[in-house]
C-alpha positions in Angstrom: 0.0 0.0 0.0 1.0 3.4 -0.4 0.6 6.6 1.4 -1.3 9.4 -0.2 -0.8 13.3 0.4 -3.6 14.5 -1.6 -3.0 12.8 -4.9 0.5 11.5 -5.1 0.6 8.4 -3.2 4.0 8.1 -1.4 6.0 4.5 -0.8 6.5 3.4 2.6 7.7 0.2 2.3 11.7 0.5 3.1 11.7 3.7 4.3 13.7 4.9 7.2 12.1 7.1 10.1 14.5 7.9 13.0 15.3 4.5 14.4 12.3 2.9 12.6 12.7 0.6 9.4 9.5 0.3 8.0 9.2 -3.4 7.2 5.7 -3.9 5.2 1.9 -2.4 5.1 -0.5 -3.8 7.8 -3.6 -3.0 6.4 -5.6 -0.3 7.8 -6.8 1.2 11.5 -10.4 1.7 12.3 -10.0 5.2 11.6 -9.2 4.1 7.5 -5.8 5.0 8.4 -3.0 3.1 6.8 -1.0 1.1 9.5 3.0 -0.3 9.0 4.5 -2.8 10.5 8.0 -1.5 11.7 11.4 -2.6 13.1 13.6 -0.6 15.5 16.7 -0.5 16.0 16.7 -2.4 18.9 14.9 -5.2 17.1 11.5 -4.6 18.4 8.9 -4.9 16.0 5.7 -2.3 16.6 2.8 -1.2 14.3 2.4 2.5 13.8 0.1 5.1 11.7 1.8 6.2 8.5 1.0 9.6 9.3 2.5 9.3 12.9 5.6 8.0 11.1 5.9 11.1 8.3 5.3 14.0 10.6 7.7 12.2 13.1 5.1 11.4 16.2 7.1 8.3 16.5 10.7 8.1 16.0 11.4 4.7 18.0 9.9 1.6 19.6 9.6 3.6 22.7 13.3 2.6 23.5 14.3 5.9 22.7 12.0 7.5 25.2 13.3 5.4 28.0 16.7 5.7 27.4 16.1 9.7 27.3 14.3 9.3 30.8 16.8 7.8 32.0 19.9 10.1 31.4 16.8 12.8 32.4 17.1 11.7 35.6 20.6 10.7 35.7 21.6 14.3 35.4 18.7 15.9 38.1 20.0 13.4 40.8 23.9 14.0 39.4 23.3 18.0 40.2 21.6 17.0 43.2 24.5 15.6 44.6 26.5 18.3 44.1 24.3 20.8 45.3 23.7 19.1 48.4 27.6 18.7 49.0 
């Protein structure tokens, strides 16, 4: 399946979005939105919205997120303990 913006229907198939490979079509949402099945880079397979994928709503399986959170908080509790010291 393609994509379509207006007329000109775009590929998807192949196409790289941040850490997302998208790997073939999966039919469509309940909305009529086309859905993709995707791999990340952390091998982690996940479904997405093509549009969510174009306008870059989603750039990961969600690994990305966490490992944001993490160094987040990483640097509020490494200013922490220098504050306090």
């Amino acid at each position: 399946m393609t994509e379509t913006r207006g007329r000109k229907p775009v590929e998807m198939v192949g196409k790289r979005f941040g850490k997302l490979l998208v790997k073939e079509d999966a039919g469509k949402n309940n909305k009529g939105r086309l859905l993709y099945k995707c791999i990340c880079d952390c091998g982690k397979e996940k479904t997405f919205e093509g549009t969510a994928l174009r306008f870059g709503s989603v750039i990961s399986c969600g690994c990305q997120l966490k490992k944001n959170r993490a160094a987040y908080f990483k640097g509020i509790l490494k200013n922490e303990a220098t504050v306090d010291a």
